[in-house]
N, C-alpha and C positions, 0 to 999 in steps of 0.2 A: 724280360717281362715289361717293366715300365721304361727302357731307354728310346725305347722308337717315338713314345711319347715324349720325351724329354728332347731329341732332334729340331733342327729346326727348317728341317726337312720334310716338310710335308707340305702335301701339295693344296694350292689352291683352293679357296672355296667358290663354288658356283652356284649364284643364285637365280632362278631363272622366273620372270614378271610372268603371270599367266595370259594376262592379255595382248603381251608381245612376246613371243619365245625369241628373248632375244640373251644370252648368255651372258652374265654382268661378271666377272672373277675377280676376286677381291683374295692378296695374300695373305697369309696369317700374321706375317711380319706389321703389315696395316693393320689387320683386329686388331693386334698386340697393341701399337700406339693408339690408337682411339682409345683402347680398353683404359688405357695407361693416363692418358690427358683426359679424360674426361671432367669438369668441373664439378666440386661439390660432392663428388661420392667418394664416400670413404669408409671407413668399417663402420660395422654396425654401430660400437662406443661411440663415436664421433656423431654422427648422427644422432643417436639419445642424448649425447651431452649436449649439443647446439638445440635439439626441441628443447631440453629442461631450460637452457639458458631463456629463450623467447618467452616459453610458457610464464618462465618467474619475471622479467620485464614488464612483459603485458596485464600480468596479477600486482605487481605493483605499480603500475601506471591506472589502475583500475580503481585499488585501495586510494587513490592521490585523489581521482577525482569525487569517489565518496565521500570520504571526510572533509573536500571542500564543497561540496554537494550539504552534506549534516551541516558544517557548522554554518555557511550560507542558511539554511533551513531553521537553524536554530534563533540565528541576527533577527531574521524576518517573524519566529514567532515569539521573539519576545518583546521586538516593536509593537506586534498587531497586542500581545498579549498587554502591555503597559499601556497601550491605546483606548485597549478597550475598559481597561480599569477606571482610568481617566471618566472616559465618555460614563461608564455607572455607575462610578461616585457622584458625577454630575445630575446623573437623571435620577437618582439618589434623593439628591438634596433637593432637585426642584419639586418630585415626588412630597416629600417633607414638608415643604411649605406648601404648596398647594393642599395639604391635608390639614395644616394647624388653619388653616384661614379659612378652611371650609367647617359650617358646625352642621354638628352632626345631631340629630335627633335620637334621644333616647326610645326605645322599642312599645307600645305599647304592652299594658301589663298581661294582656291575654297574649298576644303573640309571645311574648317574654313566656312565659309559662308554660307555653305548646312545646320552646324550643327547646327549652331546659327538661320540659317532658324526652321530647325524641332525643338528645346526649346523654341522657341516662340511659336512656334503652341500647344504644349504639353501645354505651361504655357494658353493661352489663351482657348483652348477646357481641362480643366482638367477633366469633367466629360463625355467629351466623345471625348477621344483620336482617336479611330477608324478614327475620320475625319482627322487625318494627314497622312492618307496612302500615301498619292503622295508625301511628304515631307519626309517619311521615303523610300520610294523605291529610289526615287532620294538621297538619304543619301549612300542608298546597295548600287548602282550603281557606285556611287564615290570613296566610300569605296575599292570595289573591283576594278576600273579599278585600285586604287593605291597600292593594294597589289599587282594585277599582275606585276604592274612595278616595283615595288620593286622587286620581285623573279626574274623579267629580270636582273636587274643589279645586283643579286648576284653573 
């Protein structure tokens, strides 16, 4: 049953090129060493072992360059971050002085009045401010007649 297969007796293979009927025969004893030497294949194990092998090289070749990617990312935000501290303690302080040096004028007592009017209304309706329209218009109105006076006597 299986020994005619097992022989090494068997004849020839013939392949024939469609566009040249030209007869190529190639023995078995040839498949057999091709089959045999051929580079890189090998049972299927072999194969999954050498992908897993790559696969974890390249996944930690990858993690290598993240973490010098993060801590790179990190150097540079805590320069820009300590920079910027710097520079808004500075505009800080200049803010600061520029304010003690500047005088400020206390509010007239009707404007005082209107505004302390409309912050009561605000504190008392907080979820619904809308109702202090007549308390903020009367605020606009005050507001602006004292700007215009003010640009008169400039």
């Amino acid at each position: 049953m299986g020994s005619s297969q097992s022989k090494g007796d068997r004849p020839p293979m013939v392949f024939v090129n469609e566009e040249d009927p030209v007869p190529i025969r190639v023995s078995s004893a040839f498949v057999n060493q091709l089959q045999h030497s051929q580079p890189g294949v090998g049972s299927p194990q072999d194969v999954e072992n050498q992908v897993r092998q790559r696969v974890q090289a390249e996944l930690a070749r990858i993690q290598v360059e993240k973490s010098a990617s993060v801590d790179m990312t990190h150097v540079n935000y805590k320069s820009t971050t300590n920079a910027n501290a710097v520079a808004t303690e500075q505009e800080m302080d200049q803010l600061g002085k520029g304010a003690s040096s500047k005088h400020i004028k206390a509010l007239p007592e009707e404007i005082r009045k209107i505004q302390d009017s409309l912050v009561l209304c605000y504190k008392k309706n907080q979820h619904r401010s809308l109702d202090c329209w007549a308390e903020v218009q009367e605020f606009k109105d005050v507001a602006q007649k004292a700007q215009n006076a003010f640009i008169a006597t400039a």
